[in-house]
Structures are given as C-alpha cells and as structure tokens.
VOGU-3710 file (C-alpha; in Angstrom, 3 decimals, decimal comma):
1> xxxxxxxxxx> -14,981/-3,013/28,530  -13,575/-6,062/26,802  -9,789/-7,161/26,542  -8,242/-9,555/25,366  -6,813/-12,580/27,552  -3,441/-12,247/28,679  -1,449/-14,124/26,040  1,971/-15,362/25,960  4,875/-13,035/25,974  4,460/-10,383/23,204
11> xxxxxxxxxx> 6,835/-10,174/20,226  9,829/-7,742/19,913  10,129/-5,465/17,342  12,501/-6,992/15,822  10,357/-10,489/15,207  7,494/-8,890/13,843  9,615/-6,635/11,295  11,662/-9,624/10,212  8,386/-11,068/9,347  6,618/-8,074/7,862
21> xxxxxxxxxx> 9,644/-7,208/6,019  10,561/-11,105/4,899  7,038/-11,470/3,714  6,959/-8,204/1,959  10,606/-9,000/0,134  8,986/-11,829/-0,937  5,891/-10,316/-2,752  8,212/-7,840/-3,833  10,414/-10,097/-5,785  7,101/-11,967/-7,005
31> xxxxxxxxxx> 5,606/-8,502/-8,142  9,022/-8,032/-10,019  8,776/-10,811/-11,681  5,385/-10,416/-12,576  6,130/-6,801/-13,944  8,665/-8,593/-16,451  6,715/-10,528/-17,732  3,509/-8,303/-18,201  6,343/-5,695/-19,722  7,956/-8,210/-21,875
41> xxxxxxxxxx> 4,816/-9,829/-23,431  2,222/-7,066/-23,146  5,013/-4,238/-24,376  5,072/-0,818/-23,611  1,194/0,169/-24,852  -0,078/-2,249/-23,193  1,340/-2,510/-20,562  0,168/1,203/-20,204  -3,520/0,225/-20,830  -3,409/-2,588/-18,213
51> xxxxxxxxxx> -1,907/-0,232/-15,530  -4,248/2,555/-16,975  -7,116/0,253/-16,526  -7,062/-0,538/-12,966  -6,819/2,865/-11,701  -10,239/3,800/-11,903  -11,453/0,415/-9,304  -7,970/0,711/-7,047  -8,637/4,254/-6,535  -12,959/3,409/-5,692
61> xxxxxxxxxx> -11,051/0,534/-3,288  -8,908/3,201/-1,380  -12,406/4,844/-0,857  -14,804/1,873/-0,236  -12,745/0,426/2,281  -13,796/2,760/4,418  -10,903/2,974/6,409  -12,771/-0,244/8,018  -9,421/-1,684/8,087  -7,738/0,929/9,974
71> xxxxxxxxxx> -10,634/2,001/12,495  -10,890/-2,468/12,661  -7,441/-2,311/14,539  -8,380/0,560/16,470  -11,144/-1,232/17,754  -9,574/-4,154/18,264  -6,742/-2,979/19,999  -8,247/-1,101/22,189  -10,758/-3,613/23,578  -14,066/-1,292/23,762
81> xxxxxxxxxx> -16,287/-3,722/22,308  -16,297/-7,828/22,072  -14,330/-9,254/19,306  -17,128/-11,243/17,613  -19,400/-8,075/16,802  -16,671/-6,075/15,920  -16,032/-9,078/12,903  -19,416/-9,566/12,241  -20,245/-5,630/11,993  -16,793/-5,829/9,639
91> xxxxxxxxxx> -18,033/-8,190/6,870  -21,623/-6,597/6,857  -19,837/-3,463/5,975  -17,851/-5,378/3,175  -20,765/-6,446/1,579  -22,281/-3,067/1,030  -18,908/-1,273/-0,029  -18,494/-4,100/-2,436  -21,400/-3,317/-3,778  -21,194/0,117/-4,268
101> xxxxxxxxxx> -17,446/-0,212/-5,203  -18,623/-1,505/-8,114  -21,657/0,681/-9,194  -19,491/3,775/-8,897  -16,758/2,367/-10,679  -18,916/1,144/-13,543  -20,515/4,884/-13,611  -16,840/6,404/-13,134  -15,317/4,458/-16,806  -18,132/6,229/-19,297
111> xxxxxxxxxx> -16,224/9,528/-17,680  -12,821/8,659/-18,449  -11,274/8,008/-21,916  -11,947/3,573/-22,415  -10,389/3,665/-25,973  -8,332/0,152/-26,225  -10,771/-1,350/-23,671  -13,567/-3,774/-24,343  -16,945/-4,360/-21,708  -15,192/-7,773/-20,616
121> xxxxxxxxxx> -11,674/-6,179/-19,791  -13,906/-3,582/-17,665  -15,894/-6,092/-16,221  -13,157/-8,168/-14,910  -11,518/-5,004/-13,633  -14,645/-4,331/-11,682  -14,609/-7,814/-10,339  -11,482/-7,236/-8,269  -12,860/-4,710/-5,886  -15,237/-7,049/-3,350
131> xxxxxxxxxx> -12,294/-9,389/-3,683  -9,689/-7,135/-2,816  -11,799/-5,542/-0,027  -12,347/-8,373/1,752  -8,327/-9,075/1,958  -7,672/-5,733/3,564  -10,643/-6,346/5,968  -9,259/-9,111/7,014  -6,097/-7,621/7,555  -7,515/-5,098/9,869
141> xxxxxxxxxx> -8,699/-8,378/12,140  -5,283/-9,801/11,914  -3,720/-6,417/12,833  -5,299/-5,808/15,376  -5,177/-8,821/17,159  -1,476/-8,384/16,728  -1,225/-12,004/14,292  0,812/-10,947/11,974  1,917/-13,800/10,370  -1,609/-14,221/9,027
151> xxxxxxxxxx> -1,810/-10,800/7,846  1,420/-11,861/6,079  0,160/-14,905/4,146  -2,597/-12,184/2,728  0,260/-10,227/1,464  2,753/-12,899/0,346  0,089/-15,568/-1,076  -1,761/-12,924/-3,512  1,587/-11,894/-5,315  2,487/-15,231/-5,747
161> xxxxxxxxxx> -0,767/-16,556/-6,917  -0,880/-13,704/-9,182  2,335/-14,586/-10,918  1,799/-18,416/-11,293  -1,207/-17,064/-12,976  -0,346/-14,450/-15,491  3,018/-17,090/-16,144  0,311/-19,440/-17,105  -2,274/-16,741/-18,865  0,280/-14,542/-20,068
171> xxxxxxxxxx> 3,053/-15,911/-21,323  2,046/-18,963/-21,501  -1,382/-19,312/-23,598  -0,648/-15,432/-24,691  -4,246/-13,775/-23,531  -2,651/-10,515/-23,267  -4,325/-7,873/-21,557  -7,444/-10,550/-20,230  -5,243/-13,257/-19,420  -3,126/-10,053/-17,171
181> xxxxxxxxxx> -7,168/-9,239/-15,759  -7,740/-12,796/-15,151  -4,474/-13,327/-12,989  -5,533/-10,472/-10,855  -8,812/-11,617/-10,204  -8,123/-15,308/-9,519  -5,438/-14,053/-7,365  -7,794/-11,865/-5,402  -10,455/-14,400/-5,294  -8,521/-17,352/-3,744
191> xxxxxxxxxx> -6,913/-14,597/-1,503  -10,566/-13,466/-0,031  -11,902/-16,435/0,076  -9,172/-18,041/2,060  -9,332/-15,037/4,747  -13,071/-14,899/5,015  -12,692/-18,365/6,069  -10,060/-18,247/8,503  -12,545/-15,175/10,411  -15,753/-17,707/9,853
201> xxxxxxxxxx> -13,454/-20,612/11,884  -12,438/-18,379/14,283  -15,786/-16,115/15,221  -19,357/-16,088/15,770  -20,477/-14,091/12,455  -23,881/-12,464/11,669  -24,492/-10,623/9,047  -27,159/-8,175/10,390  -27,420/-3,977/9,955  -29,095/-3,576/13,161
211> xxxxxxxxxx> -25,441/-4,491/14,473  -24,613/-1,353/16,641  -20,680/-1,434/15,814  -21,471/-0,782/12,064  -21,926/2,824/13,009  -19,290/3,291/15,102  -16,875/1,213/12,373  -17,883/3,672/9,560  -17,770/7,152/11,860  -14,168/6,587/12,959
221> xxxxxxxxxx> -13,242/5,152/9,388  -14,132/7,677/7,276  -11,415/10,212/7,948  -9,082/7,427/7,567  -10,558/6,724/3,968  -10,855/10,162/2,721  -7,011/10,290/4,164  -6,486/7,176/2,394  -8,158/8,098/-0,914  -6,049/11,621/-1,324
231> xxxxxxxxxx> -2,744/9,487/-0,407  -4,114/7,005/-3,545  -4,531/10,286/-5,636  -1,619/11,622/-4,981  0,390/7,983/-5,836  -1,891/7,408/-8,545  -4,200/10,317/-10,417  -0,695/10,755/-12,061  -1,327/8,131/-14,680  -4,609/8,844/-15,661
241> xxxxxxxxxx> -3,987/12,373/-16,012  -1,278/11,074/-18,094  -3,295/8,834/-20,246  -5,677/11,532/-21,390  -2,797/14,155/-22,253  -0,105/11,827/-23,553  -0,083/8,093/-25,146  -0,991/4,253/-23,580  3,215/4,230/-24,802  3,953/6,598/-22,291
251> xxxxxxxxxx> 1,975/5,614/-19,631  4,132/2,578/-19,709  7,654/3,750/-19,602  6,135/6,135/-16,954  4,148/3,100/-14,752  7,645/0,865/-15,001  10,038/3,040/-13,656  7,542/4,268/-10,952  6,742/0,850/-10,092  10,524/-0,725/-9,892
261> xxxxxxxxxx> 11,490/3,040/-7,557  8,578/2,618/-5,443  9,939/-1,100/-4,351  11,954/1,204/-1,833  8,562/1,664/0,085  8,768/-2,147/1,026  10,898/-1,578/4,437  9,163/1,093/5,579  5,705/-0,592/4,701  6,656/-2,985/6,504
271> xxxxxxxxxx> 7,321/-1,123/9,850  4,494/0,994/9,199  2,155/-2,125/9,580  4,377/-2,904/12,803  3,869/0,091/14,792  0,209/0,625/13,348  -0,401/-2,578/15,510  1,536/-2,418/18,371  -0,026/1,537/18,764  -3,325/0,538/18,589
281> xxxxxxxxxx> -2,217/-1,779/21,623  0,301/0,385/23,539  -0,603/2,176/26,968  3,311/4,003/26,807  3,054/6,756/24,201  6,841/7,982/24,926  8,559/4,745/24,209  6,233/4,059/20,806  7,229/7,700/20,035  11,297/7,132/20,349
291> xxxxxxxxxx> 10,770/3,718/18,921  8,847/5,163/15,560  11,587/7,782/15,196  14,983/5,607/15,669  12,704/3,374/12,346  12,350/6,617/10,511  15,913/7,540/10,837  17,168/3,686/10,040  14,353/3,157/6,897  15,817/6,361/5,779
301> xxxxxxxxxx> 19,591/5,624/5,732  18,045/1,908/3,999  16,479/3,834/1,487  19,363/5,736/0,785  21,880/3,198/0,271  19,065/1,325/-1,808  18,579/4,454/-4,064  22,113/4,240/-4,776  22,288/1,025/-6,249  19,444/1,658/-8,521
311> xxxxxxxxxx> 20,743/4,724/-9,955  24,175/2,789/-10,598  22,196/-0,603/-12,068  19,282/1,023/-13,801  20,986/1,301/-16,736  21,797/-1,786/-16,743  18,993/-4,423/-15,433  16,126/-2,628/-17,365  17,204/-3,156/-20,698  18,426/-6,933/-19,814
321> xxxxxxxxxx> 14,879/-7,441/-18,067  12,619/-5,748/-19,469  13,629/-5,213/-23,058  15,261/-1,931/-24,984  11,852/-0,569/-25,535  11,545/0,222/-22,110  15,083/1,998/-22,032  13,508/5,356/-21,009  11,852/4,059/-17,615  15,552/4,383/-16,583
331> xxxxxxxxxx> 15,638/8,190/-16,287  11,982/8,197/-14,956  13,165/5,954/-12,319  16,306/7,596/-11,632  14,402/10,719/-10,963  11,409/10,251/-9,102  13,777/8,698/-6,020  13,948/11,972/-3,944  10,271/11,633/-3,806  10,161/8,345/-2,806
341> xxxxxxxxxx> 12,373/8,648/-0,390  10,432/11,816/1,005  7,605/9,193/0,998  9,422/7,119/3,714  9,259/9,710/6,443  5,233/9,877/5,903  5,036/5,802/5,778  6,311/5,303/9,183  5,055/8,373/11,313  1,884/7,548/9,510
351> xxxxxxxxxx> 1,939/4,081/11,170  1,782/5,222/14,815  -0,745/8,116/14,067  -3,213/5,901/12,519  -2,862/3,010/15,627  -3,570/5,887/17,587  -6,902/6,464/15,834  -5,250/9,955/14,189  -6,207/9,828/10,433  -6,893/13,423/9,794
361> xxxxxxxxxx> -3,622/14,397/10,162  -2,724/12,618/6,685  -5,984/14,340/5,121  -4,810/17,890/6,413  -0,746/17,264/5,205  -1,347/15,626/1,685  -4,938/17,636/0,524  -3,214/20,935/-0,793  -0,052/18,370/-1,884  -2,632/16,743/-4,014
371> xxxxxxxxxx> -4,193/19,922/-5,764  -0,674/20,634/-6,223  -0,062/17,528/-7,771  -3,026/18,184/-10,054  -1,776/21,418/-11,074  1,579/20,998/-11,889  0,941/17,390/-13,809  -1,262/19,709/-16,458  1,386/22,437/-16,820  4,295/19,894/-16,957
381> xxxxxxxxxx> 2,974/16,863/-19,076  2,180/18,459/-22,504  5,798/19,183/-22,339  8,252/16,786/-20,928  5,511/13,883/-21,190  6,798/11,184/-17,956  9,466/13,256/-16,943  6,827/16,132/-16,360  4,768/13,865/-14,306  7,787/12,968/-12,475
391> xxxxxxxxxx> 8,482/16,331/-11,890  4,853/17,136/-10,109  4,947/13,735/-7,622  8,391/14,850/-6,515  7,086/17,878/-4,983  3,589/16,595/-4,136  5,179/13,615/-2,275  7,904/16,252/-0,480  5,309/19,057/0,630  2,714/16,153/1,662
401> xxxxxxxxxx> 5,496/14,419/3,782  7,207/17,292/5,126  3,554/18,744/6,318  2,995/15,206/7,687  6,591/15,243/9,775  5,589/18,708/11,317  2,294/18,001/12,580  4,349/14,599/13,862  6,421/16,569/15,986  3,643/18,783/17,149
411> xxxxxxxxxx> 1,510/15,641/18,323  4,537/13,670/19,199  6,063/16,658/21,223  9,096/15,628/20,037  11,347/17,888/17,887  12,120/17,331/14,187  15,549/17,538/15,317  15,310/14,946/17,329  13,270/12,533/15,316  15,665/12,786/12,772
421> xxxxxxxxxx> 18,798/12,920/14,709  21,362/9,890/14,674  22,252/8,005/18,407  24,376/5,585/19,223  21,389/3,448/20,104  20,020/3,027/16,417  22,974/1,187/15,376  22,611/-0,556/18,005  19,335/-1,365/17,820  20,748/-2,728/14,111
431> xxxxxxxxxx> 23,224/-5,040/16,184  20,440/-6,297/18,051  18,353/-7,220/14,228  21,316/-8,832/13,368  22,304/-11,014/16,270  17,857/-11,936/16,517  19,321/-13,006/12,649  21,887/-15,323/13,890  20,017/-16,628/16,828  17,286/-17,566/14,780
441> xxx> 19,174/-19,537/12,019  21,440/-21,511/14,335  18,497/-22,928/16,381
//
C-alpha cells in the first residue's frame, strides 16, 4: 500500500473553508460581472441563445468526466496505489473522453433545435470540453492531495480570465455571441494548460492504456458520473426544454434570475469541496459525520439570511444592472429560492458521501427527481413560460434533496433530527471562524 509522507500539521477546517469560500466569492463576483455584461450587450435573446448553446457540451462534460475527478481523490486519499500512475492513468483517460466529448456532442446538436446558431458558434462550443476536462482532472489531483489552494487558482483564475476576455470581445470590439464563445474558450484553454503543467512538473507521466489504474479509475467513476450527469439534468435540461417550447427571450429572463439565485450555492460549494477532501483522507467517520452536519445546519441559516436580502434588493439591483428588459428575472429569481436552498442540504452531505467513495446514493435520490423534473417542465411551460419551469426545479431540487438527506441519515446513523438540530457548539464553532479572521489579519 502507498501513503503519503507524513507532512506538516494538517489544516483546520476553518483555513481551508476561508480559502475555498474566499476563492469562490471571488469567481462569484467575477461571474457577476461577467453576466452584466453578456446581459447588457448581448440582451435578453441572446443572451438566451448563448446560455442555450452551451448546454448541450456542459451537460456531455458532466458525463465525460467520468467521475475521474471524484474516484481521482478517492484514490488519492486513500493511498492504494502510487501517486505517479494514478496521474498518468488520469490524463490518458482525459484524452479519450475529450475525444469522445466532442463526437457525441457534435452528433447530439443535429438533434436539438440550432436555429440562431452558425457551424463556427458550434464549433467553438465544442472546443471547450477537452479544455474544461482537463481543469476538473486536475482538480481531482489537487483534492486529493489535500492542496487546495491550487485547486483554488483553477477556480478563481478561469472566471477572471473569462471576464477580462468577454470585457475585451464583448463589449469592447462588440463580437456578440462569438466574441462571448471566444472568452470561454481562451479562458478554458489558459486554465488547462496551466494545470496540465503544474501535474507534468510535479510527476512522472506516461501516457500508456496498458496502465492498470485506467480500469480501476473508470469502474469506481462511473457511478459518480451517471450521479453527476442526472444532478446536471436536473440543474440544467430545464433550459433546453425551455428553448424548444418557449422563445431564446425567455430563456434569458429565465437563465438570469436562475443564475444570480444559484450564487447562494457558493458557501456550501465551497464546504462541499472541503469535506470531499478531508473524507477521502479521514480514518474517524464519527467526527467527519458531526462536523458535515454542524456545516449543513450553519450553510443553511447563511443561505437563509442571504435569500432575504435578495428578495428585498431584487427589485432593485436588476433593473440598475442589468437593464429594464430583464425586469421579469426578478420574480423568477424570487421564486426559485426555496429550491435552492433545498439544494444546500444535498451540496454538503453530498461532499462527505462522495470522499467516502459513495456516489450511488446521489444517482438513487435525484433519478425519479429528474423524470419528475421532466414531467412537470412539459405540463407547466406552455403555460406560465419561466415561472412554469421554476415551478418544476422547485420540487425536483426538494424531492432529490430530501431523498438525499434520508439515505444520509441512514448511512450516517445519525438522525435527521439531529443533523439538523441547532447546539451551542455551531455558534461557536462561528466564534472560532471569526477570531481565525482576526488572527489572520493582525499578523
């Protein structure tokens, strides 16, 4: 068996939140931006198209990353097998899913309606995939050797990159829905290429399919991409299926306000990633399972308060930022919170399953939420348009995320009671955030 060598001292909680959540806050506010000024240049239609476009190749992504990144941690954490085959047996696998990624997708366009698209738009949209593949593979190294600050810079420098791009494409030399293509694939590229290089310093890399770890790489990932995939379809099949029985115009008031509510997900994303790593490394399954619940219950009261401010401002900050003409993304907003917030609960218990190699439970909980989802979107749109696609994720996302919480507790052994029960100890686990806070800025 291979481990890792002892290293220094790991981490608390707190550090590697801060900087999960700090990094996150700061793609969020770049992705904001970004959104305002695709919105405010590209305009409702499209702004629906560009959204519309990409759903097809982010949804073949969810798919062809084979849960590598996930089953990478697993196998990384739990030192079975010697780090440099595990990496090398990683980026043959990208090379192949890449390449498929991109074969299906161009097959899965001439089944979906392309009307406002031309070859080139597709063809950069197709791009994206091996680029964006190989940043979540190299995430899963990262992860699970527990550095997150270089996972981090994968999150934080893409959003950036992306907006100093489309500023300059954009708004700037006004190449509307390419120049909005381009950003993302630039982005992507510099993104990739800077992490495959950081893993080609760092390990002994051969690119070989007789490498035995391939196998076992792809047999434990594939539950956690089919688990991945229906969680995509369920967060995303939405807009297509909104595309082909409304209008590009609605897409976009519908994409917006989904987009600014789900910025809520950014605290508990950023825990999830957290515990996903320090599960995959943890030998003491009762203090990772009272750690992951006090998160749940403080992410939740976060989200709460957070809600509350964008109901009150909504009304207010769209119209300023984003123009008049997207005045109606303040009711889909408004409404699609509860299932956000439902969203949370699955987020973090989610992170602790998957370190713990437990992907199916996702797949079981959010399958039927999904056919739901599917169901109700075609009864609801041709009526209330957004709002009726609003209407279907709220109860997709709170049947898939209640299911999820149950079969928590069942695994856990831990009540739902007493996940989700308050204790003195949460706030002060808060107390102890806040003084890290203070500790850390007057050094």
């Amino acid at each position: 068996m291979f481990r890792k060598p002892v290293e220094l001292a790991k981490r608390s909680y707190f550090h590697d939140i801060a900087s999960v959540f700090s990094s996150n806050v700061f793609s969020l506010i770049t992705n904001l931006l970004l959104v305002v000024i695709l919105s405010r240049v590209l305009g409702p239609e499209y702004y629906g198209l560009y959204t519309a476009i990409l759903v097809i190749p982010m949804l073949v992504i969810s798919f062809f990353q084979m849960g590598i990144k996930a089953s990478t941690v697993y196998m990384i954490g739990s030192g079975k097998e010697e780090d440099n085959s595990i990496v090398s047996a990683v980026l043959t696998v990208l090379i192949f899913t890449s390449l498929f990624g991109i074969i299906f997708s161009g097959v899965a366009y001439f089944f979906v309606s392309t009307q406002g698209y031309t070859m080139l738009l597709i063809g950069l949209a197709l791009l994206t995939i091996p680029m964006r593949l190989a940043t979540i593979y190299a995430g899963g190294v990262f992860l699970g050797k527990e550095e997150i600050g270089s996972a981090n810079l994968m999150n934080w420098l893409t959003g950036l990159l992306m907006l100093l791009f489309a500023a300059i494409f954009v708004w700037i030399l006004k190449w509307g829905l390419k120049g909005a293509l381009l950003s993302l694939l630039f982005s992507n590229t510099v993104v990739a290429l800077l992490a495959v290089y950081k893993l080609s310093r760092r390990y002994e890399i051969k690119i070989t399919v007789r490498n035995p770890i391939i196998s076992s790489l792809i047999k434990i990932g594939v539950v956690y991409a089919l688990s991945f995939l229906v969680i995509q379809l369920n967060y995303r099949l939405d807009v297509l299926l909104l595309k082909a029985l409304s209008t590009p115009a609605e897409v976009g008031i519908y994409s917006l306000g989904v987009s600014v509510a789900e910025l809520l997900w950014q605290v508990p994303l950023a825990i999830s990633i957290v515990v996903m790593s320090r599960s995959a490394n943890s030998t003491d399954l009762e203090a990772t399972n009272r750690s992951t619940a006090r998160l749940l219950r403080i992410s939740l009261v976060l989200g709460i308060a957070i809600s509350f401010f964008i109901v009150i401002l909504s009304p207010l900050i769209i119209p300023l930022v984003f123009g008049e003409e997207f005045r109606s993304s303040i009711l889909v907003m408004q409404t699609i919170l509860p299932g956000i917030l439902m969203v949370i609960v699955f987020r973090i218990l989610s992170g602790q399953l998957s370190g713990m190699g437990r992907p199916e439970v996702a797949l079981k909980a959010f399958v039927p939420a999904l056919v739901l989802n599917i169901v109700l979107n075609y009864l609801l749109i041709p009526t209330y348009g957004a709002l009726g696609s609003v209407m279907a994720t709220n109860i997709s996302y709170t049947i898939g995320s209640v299911s999820y919480l149950i079969a928590y507790s069942r695994i856990s052994g831990m009540p739902i009671k007493e996940i989700l029960r308050f204790s003195k100890e949460d706030w002060g686990f808060i107390k102890r955030i806040r003084d890290r806070f203070h500790l850390e800025k007057n050094k």
